[in-house]
C-alpha positions as CSV (number, residue, x, y, z in Angstrom):
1,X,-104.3,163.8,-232.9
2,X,-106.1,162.6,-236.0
3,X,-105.3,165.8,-239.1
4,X,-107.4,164.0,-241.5
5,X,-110.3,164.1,-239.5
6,X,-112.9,166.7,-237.8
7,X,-112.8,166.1,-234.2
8,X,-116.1,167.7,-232.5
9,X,-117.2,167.6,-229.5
10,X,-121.0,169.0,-228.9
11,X,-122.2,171.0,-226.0
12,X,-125.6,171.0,-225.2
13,X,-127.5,173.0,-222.2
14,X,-131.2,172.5,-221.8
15,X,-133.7,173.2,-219.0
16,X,-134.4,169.9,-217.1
17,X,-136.1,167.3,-219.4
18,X,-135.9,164.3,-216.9
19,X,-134.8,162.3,-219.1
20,X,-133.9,158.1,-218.2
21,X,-130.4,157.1,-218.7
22,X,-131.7,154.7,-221.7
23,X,-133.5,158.0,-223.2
24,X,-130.5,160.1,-222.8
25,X,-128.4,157.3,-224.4
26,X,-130.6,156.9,-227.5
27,X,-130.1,161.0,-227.9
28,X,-126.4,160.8,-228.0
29,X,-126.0,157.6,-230.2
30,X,-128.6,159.2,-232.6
31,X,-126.9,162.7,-232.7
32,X,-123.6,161.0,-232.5
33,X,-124.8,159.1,-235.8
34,X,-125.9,162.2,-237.4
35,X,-122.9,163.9,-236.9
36,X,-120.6,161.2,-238.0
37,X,-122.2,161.6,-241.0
38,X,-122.6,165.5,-242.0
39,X,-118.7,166.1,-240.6
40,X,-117.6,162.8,-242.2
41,X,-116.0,161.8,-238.9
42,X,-115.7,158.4,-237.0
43,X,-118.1,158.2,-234.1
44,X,-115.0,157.9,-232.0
45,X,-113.7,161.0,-232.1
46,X,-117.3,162.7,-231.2
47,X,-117.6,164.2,-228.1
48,X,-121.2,164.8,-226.5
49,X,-121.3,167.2,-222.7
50,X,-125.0,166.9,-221.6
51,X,-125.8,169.8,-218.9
52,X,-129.8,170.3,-217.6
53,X,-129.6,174.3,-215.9
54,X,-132.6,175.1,-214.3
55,X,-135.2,177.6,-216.1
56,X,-134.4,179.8,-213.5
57,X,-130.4,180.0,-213.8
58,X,-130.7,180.3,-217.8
59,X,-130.8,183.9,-218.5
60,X,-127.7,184.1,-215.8
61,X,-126.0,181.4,-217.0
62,X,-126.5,180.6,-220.4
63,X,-128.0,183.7,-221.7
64,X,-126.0,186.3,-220.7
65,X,-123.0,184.9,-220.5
66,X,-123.0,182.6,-224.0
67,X,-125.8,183.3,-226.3
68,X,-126.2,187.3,-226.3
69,X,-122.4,188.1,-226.0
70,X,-121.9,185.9,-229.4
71,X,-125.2,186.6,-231.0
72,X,-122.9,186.7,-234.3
73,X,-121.3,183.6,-233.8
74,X,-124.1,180.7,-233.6
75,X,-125.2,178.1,-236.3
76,X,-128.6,178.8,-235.5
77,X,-129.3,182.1,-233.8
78,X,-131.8,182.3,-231.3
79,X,-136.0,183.5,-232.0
80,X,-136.0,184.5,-228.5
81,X,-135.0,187.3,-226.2
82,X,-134.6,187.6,-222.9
């Protein structure tokens, strides 16, 4: 393991966007990029899990069981409720 640098990896859930494989390519290279920059980290040791959960499995499986039981915890907290 590399101590002098961050070593992120970035989780993202979403509800289906249908995105192409080139679309969903330019997203991680371009948030890869950003966050390269901001946490002063080679774009190697960035990490990027893509998962689509259907609108209807999101309260279950995202809501309740990630969001709302570390409401204190997020970056950016959610304007919504559920």
């Amino acid at each position: 393991m590399h101590k002098e640098f961050y070593i992120p990896h970035i989780n993202i859930k979403c509800y289906p966007k249908g995105l192409s494989k080139q679309e969903l390519q330019t997203f991680a290279d371009d948030l890869t990029a950003f966050a390269s920059e901001r946490l002063n980290t080679p774009a190697r040791y960035i990490t990027i899990a893509y998962t689509e959960i259907p609108a209807d499995e999101w309260k279950e499986k995202v809501w309740d069981t990630e969001i709302k039981p570390n409401a204190d915890t997020p970056l950016r907290k959610p304007e919504y409720e559920m």
